[in-house]
C-alpha positions in Angstrom: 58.7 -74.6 -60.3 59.2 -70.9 -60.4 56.8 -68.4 -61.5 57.2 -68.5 -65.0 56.7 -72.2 -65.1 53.7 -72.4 -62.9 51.8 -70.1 -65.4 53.1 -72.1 -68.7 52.4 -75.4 -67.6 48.6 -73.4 -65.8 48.4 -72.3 -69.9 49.1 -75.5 -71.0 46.0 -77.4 -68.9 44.2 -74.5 -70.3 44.9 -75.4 -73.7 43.6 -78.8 -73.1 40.6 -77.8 -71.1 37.5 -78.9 -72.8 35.2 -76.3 -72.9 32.1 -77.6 -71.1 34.0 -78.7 -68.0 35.7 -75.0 -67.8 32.3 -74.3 -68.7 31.2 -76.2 -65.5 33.5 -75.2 -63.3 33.4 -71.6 -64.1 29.3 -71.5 -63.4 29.7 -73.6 -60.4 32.4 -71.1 -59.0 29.7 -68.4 -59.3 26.8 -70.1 -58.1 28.7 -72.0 -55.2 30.3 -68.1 -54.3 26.8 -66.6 -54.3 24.8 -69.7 -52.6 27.5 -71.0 -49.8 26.0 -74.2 -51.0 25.4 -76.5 -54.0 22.3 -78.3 -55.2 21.8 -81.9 -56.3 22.0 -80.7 -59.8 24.9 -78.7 -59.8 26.6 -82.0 -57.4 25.7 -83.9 -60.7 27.5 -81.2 -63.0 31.0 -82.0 -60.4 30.6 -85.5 -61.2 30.2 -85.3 -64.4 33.4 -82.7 -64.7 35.5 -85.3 -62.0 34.7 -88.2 -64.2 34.2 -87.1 -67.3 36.2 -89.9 -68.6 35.2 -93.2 -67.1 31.1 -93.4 -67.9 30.5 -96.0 -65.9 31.6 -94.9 -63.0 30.6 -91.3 -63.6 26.7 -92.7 -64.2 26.9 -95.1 -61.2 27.6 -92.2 -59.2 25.0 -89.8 -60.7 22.5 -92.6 -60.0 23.7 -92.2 -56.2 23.6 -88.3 -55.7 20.2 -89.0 -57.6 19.1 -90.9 -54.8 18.9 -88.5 -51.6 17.2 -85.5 -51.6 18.0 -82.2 -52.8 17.6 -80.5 -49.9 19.6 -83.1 -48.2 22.8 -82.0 -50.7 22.2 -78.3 -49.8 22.3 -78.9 -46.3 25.0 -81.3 -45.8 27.1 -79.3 -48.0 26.3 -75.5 -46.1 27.8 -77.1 -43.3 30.6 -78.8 -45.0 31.3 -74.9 -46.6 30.7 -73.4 -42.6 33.9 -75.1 -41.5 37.4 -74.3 -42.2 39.1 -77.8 -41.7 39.4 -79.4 -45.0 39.4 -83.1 -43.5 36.1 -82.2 -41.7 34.7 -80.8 -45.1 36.4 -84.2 -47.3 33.8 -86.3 -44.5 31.1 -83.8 -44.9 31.1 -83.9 -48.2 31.5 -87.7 -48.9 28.4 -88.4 -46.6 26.9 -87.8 -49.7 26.1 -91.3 -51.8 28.0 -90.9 -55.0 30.8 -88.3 -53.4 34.0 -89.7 -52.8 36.9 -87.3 -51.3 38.6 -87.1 -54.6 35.0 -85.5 -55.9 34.3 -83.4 -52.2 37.3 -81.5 -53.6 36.5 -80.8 -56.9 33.3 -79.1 -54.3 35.5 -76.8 -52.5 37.7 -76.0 -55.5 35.3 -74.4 -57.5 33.9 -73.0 -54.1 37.4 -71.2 -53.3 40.0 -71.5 -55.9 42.5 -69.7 -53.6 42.5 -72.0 -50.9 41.3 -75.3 -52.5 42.7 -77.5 -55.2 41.5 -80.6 -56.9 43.2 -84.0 -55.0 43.0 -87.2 -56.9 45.4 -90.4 -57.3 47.6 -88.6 -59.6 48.2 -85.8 -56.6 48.8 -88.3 -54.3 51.3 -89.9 -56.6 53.1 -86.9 -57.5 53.5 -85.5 -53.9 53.7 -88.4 -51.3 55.3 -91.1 -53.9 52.3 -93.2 -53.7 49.8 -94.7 -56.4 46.9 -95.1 -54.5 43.2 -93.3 -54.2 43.4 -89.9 -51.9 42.9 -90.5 -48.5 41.0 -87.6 -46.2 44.1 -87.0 -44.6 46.0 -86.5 -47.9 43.8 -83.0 -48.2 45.5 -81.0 -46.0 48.8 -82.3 -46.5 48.5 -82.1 -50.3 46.9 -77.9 -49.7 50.6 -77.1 -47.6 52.7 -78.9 -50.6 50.8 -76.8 -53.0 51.1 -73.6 -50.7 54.9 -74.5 -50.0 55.1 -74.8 -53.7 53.6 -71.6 -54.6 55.9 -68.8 -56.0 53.8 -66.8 -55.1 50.7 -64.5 -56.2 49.0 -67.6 -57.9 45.6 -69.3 -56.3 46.0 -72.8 -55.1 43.7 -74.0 -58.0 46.5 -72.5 -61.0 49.5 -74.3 -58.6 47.2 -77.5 -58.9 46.8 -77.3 -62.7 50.4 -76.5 -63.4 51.8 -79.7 -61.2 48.7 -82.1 -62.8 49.5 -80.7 -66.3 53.5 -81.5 -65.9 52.5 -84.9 -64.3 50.2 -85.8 -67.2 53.4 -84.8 -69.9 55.7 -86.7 -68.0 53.8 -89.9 -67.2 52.0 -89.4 -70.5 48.7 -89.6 -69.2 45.8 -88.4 -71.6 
């Protein structure tokens, strides 16, 4: 994709963007830039945003980050945030029940937009060929395809909605 592209397939996910997750990931960006670390609560707002369409799941792994404490979620993820190697951060993350990598990078997304973007199945599908759940070592791989993909002057999270928008219209996924 070239530059004009990238930002009309960015405006199109933004067309579609329900409010409250923007909503969500626009407070968490804030909070996560001026804390260096994210509560249990606000975990529970990325889960809700990452799964906002399966219930089940989404609950079942509320119920889970419900579980520890919340000064456990701060402190595993300051340290996850202290590190600069995303697979290191993806097992960080996930040591918390109810996180999955898939959700860890929703985490370091809406931490750093510039250098993080949201991995999932779909991701994995569009840039390694593969239908399968992101593996840890996916992240970094899936961050230089991205960068490499980048006409420059965007942040890695607008690269990530523009491919995931175009991958929804083509595979005509809701």
């Amino acid at each position: 994709m070239d530059a004009d592209d990238v930002r009309e397939w960015a405006r199109l996910y933004e067309e579609s963007y329900d409010e409250e997750l923007h909503e969500i990931e626009q407070t968490l960006h804030e909070a996560l830039q001026a804390q260096g670390y994210i509560t249990q609560g606000q975990l529970r707002d990325v889960v809700t945003w990452k799964l906002d369409n399966q219930a089940g799941r989404r609950s079942g792994n509320i119920e889970r980050v419900d579980q520890v404490p919340d000064a456990f979620v701060r402190r595993v993820s300051e340290a996850a945030l202290l590190v600069g190697d995303p697979e290191v951060q993806l097992k960080t993350l996930s040591s918390i029940p109810g996180i999955g990598y898939a959700t860890a990078t929703v985490v370091l997304t809406f931490y750093d937009p510039e250098r993080y973007a949201v991995g999932d199945r779909y991701m994995v599908d569009l840039f390694f060929g593969e239908d399968r759940q992101m593996r840890v070592t996916d992240y970094p791989k899936l961050l230089s395809e991205l960068r490499d993909r980048n006409p420059g002057g965007f942040d890695l999270r607008t690269v990530e909605k523009a491919y995931y928008q175009r991958y929804r219209e083509v595979n005509g996924i809701a």
